[in-house]
C-alpha positions in Angstrom: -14.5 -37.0 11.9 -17.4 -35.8 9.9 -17.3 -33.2 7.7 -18.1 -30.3 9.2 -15.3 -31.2 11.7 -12.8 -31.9 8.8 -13.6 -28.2 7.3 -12.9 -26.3 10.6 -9.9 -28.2 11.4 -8.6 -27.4 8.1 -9.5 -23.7 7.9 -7.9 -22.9 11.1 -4.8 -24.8 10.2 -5.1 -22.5 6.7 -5.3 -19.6 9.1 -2.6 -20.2 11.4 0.0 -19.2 8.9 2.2 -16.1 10.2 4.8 -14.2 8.5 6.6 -11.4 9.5 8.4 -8.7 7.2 11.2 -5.9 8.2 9.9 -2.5 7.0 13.1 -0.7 4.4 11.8 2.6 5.8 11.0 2.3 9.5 13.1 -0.8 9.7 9.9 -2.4 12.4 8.9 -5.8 12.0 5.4 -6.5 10.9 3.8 -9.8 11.6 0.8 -10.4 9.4 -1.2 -13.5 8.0 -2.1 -14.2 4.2 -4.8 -12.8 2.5 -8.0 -14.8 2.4 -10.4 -14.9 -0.5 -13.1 -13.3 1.6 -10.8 -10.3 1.9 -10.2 -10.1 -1.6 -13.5 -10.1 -2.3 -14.1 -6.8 -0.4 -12.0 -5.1 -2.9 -14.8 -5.6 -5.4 -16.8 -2.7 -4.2 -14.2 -0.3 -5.2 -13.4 -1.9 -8.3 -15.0 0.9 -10.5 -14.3 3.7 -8.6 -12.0 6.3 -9.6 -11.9 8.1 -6.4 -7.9 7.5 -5.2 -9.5 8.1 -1.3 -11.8 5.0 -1.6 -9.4 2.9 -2.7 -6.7 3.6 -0.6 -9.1 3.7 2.2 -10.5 0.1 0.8 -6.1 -1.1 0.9 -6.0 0.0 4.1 -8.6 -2.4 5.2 -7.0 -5.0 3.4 -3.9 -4.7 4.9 -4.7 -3.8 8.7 -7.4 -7.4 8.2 -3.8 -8.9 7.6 -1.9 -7.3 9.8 -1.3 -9.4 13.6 1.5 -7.0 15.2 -0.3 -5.7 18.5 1.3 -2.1 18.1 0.0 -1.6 14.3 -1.4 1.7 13.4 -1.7 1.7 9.9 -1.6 6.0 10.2 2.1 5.4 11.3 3.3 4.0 8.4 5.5 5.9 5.6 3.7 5.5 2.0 6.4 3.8 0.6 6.6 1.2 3.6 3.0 0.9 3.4 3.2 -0.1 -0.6 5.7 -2.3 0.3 3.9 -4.5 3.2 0.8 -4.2 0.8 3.7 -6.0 -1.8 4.7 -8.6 0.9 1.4 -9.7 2.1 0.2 -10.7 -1.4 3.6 -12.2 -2.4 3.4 -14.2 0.8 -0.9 -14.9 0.2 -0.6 -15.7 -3.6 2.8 -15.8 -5.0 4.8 -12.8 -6.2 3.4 -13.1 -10.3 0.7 -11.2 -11.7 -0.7 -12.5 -14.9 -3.1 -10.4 -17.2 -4.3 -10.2 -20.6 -3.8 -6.9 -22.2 -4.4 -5.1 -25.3 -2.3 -3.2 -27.4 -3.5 0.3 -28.2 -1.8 0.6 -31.6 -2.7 -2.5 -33.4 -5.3 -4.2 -31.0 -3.7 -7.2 -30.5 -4.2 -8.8 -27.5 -1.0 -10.4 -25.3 -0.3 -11.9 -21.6 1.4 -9.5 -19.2 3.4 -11.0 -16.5 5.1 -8.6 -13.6 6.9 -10.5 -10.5 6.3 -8.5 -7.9 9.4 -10.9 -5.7 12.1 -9.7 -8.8 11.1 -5.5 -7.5 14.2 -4.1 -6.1 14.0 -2.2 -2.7 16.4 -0.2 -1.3 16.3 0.1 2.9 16.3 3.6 4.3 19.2 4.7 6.1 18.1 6.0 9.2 21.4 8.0 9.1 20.0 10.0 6.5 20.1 13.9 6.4 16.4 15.8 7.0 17.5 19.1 7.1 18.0 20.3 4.0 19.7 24.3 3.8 18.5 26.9 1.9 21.1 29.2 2.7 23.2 30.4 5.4 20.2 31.3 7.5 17.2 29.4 6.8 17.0 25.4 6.5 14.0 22.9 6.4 13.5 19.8 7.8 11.7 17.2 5.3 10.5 13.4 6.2 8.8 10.8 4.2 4.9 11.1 4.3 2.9 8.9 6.2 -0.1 7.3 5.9 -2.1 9.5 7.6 -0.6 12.8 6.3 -2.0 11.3 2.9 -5.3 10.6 4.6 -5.4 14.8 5.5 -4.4 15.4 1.3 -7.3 13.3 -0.1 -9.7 15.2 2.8 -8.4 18.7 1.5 -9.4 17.8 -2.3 -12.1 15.9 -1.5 -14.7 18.9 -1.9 -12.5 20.9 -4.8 -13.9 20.6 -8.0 -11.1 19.8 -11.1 -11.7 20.4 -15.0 -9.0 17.5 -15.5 -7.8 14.4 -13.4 -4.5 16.4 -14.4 -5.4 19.2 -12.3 -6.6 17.0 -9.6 -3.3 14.8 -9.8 -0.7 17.9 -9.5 -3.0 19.5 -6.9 -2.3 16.1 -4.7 1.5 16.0 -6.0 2.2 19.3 -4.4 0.1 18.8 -1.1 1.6 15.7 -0.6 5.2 17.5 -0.8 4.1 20.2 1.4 3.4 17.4 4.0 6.6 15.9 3.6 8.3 19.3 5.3 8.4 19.3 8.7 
């Protein structure tokens, strides 16, 4: 086998892994397959940015690139479920720990963080849960976790709204994403 032929074999054998999660909030089952270097790598051109719509936009990519489930539709997911697979897949790509150096602000020194993304409690939704939540004897409101796509309609409302403050930008999406979450 020359080496060309030794390469290919191996990559597809690298890229026939397949995992498949359980969703806490829409308890569906997501098949998906590790994330590849190349795929990583995409996540380079939003590196800098500080726009919350590119990035999410470039973690959507990410995931759905993973993603193998025939009915997927990234849209459809809860925010919280979506975190989560995003969680998954890189525990499942890399391993769940996250090393980094950081400094501290107060007396400069420099130390290793270390978060375990595998040790993060999750609690599954209970699809028994109340919606409807009363405001008094005649008027109630129905309320739902947001989904991926209701966040997608938030970022496109503040997208052309100027802010004096990231503060005033941050409560502005707070609040539209709670108004999103009645139904």
């Amino acid at each position: 086998m020359d080496k060309k032929d030794w390469k290919s074999q191996l990559s597809s054998e690298l890229n026939s892994l397949e995992f498949e999660e359980k969703l806490p909030g829409s308890q569906k089952v997501i098949k998906f397959k590790p994330i590849t270097t190349k795929m990583l790598k995409s996540l380079l051109s939003v590196e800098k940015s500080t726009d919350p719509g590119e990035i999410e936009n470039a973690l959507d990519k990410l995931i759905t690139s993973c993603v193998i489930s025939d009915d997927f539709n990234i849209d459809d997911l809860y925010a919280q479920d979506r975190i989560f697979l995003l969680f998954t897949i890189r525990i499942k790509s890399k391993g769940g720990v996250i090393e980094s150096q950081k400094t501290c602000q107060k007396c400069k020194s420099q130390y290793l963080s270390r978060i375990n993304l595998s040790k993060i409690k999750y609690k599954e939704l209970d699809p028994e849960r109340e919606n409807e939540i009363k405001l008094n004897d005649k008027l109630s409101i129905g309320i739902d976790f947001v989904t991926r796509k209701e966040q997608k309609e938030v970022y496109e409302k503040l997208k052309n709204n100027e802010y004096d403050s990231e503060t005033q930008k941050l409560v502005d999406l707070t609040f539209l994403n709670l108004a999103h979450a009645i139904k």
